[in-house]
Structures are given as C-alpha cells and as structure tokens.
N, C-alpha and C positions, 0 to 999 in steps of 0.2 A: 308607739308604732308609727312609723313614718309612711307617709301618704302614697309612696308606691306598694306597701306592702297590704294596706287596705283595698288600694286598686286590685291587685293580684289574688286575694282573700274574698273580695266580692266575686269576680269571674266575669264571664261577659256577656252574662244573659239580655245584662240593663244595657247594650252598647246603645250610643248617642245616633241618632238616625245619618248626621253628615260625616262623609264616605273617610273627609282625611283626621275626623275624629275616631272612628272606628279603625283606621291602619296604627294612629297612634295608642292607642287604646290595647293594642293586640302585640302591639308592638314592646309595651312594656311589660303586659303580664307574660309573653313570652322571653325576654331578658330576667324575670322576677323568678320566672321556672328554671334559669339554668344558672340561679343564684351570681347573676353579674350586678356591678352597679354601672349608671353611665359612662363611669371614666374606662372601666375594663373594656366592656363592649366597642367604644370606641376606639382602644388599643388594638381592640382583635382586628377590626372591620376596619380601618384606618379611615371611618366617618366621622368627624369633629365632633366630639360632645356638645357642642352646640345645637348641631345643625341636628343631633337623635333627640334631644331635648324640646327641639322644635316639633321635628315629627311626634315623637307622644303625648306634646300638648295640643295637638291638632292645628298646628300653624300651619305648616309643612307638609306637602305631599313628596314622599320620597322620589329621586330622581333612581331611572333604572339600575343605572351603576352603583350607587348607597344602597339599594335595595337588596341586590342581591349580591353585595357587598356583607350586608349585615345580615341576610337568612343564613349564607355561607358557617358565617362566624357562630351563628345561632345551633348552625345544623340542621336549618327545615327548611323546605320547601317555600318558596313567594306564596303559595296556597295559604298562609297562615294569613297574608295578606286582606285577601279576598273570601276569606271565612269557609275556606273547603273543608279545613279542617275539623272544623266545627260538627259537621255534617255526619250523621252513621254511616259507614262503610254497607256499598251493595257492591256484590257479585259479579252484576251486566248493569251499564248505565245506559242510560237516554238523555243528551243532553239536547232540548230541544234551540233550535233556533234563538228564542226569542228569550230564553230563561237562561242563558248562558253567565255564569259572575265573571263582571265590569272591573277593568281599574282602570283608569286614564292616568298618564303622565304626562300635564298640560306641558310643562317646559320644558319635554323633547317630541310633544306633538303624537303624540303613540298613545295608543289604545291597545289594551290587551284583552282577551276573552277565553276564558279558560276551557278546554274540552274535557278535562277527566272525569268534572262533575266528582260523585261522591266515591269513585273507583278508588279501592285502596291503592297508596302510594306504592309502587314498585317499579319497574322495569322504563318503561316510557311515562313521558311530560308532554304534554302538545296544548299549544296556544293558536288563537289564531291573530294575529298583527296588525291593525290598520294603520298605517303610516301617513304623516302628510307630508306634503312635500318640504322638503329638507330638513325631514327628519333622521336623528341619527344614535347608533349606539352611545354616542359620549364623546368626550374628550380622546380618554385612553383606550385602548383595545382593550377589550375583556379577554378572560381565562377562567372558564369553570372544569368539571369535570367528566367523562365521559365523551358520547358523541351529539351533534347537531346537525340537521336538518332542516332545509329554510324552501319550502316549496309556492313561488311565487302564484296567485290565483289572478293577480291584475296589478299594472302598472310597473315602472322597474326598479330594482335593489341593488348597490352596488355594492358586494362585499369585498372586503381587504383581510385577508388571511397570511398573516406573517410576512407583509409588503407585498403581495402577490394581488391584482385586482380583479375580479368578475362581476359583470354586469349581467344579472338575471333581470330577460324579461317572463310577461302570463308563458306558464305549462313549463319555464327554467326551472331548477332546482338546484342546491349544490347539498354538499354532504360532506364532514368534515369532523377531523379532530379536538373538542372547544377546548382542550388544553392550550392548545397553538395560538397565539394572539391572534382577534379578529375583532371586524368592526363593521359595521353594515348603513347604507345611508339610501333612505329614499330619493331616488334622482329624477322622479316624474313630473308630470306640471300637474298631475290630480294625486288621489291619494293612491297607495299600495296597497294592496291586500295579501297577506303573507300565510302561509300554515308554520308553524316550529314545532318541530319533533326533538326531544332530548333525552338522553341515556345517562344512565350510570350516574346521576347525581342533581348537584341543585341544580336550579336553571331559574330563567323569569317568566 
C-alpha cells in the first residue's frame, strides 16, 4: 500500500498542529477521495505537480490562485482548506468574532476569515479579506462560477473586471459576474478590510 493511501485510510483526526501541514494533509486525502494521483490533479488544475507535492508535504502554503485552482478541479469548496468541512452541519450559525477559521496567504499578503462557520454548503460563501498593501489577486485574472461580491469595510480596492477599472473605497461595493475575468489589488498605504459574498459555486 503506498503512503498516500494509508494517509487517506487513517483520516484526519491525528492532523499535525502546523496550519500548512494540515492544508497539505487535507489536501491529499481529498485528491485520495476523488481517486486522482498527482499527475491527474495537476492536469486538471493546471498546478505543477511539483508545486501540489509541495503543498501535501507541508512545504508549501497554497497561493490563492493554485488554491482555488485545485478545489475547482477537486469540486469542493476552499472550506476543505480551513477544516469546515470537517465540522457537523447546524441549521443557524454564530460565528463569533474571535473564533472565526484562519488561512493566511503570506506571498500575496491576504488573510482570509471564513463566515459560514458550520452552515451547510448551499446558496452563498462570504469571507471576510484583510489585505495589505499591495496586495493582489495574482498574476492572471481569475474566473470562477456564479456571482461575487466585494464590500469594502476600510481602505481601498482596485478591481479590474475584463479591462474595465474600479477603485472601491470604505461603504464602495461592486457586484459582478466571476465568470468575467477579474482581479482586484489593494491600493492603500494601510491594510483593507473587505467582505466577499459568492454564488453558484467555488470561490476562496
């Protein structure tokens, strides 16, 4: 039996306490679930087998774009990430301030914080964003499914929507197709503070 498959067989009760051991960790017993090896999942996701290789050994913390690059390909939510999934389904959540699940993406400077809490997956995704300055979606314009939502709470966002530019400042909002290429960068001298609302599909 080959050592991913004992990974996947054990489950992830025993996960390792450090953050980008546990993304990797999750990250392959969910590949292990939809019966890929690394080289498929990378086909799918167009993330270098190297670089998922890395992330499951806990080198590697996935950058936004591999990220939801590979749930895409996966078919699950970034929640698998941050261990929502993990959690029993309730009805009405509370998610309190300070108990909110954490991911940092050091090398694009974003912090994410999840609002759904243990609310079955359905209908809306909402994050909330904290940006540093010149932080940004990526290289390339993303394209997920569904709609987005980017409700600025502090500092400003410039989004690019299919060459098209807006600069949201605090109380701006924009709303939009995420089929449509887009890309968003924090252009403040402090950080941002963001809300994300999303529909119909994956999201980060």
């Amino acid at each position: 039996m080959q050592q991913d498959d004992r990974d996947s067989l054990r489950g992830l009760d025993d996960e390792p306490q450090d953050e980008m051991a546990k993304v990797g960790r999750r990250l392959r017993a969910m590949r292990n679930r939809h019966g890929l090896t690394i080289a498929r999942l990378a086909e799918l996701s167009g993330v270098p087998a190297s670089t998922i290789s890395k992330i499951e050994n806990g080198r590697l913390n996935p950058s936004l774009v591999h990220a939801i690059n590979l749930a895409q390909s996966l078919n699950e939510n970034l929640g698998f990430l941050i261990g929502r999934y993990r959690d029993p389904e309730q009805t009405e959540v509370v998610v309190r301030a300070s108990n909110r699940q954490t991911i940092a993406y050091e090398e694009m400077r974003v912090v994410l914080q999840d609002l759904n809490g243990a609310f079955p997956a359905g209908v809306l995704e909402a994050r909330v964003g904290i940006l540093a300055p010149g932080a940004k979606s990526g290289k390339k314009p993303m394209r997920h499914p569904g709609e987005e939502l980017c409700y600025v709470i502090a500092g400003r966002v410039r989004y690019n929507v299919n060459g098209r530019e807006f600069l949201l400042s605090a109380n701006d909002y924009i709303q939009l197709k995420s089929e449509t290429p887009h890309s968003w960068k924090c252009v403040s001298e402090q950080d941002a503070t963001v809300i994300w609302v999303f529909s119909d599909g994956l999201s980060f």
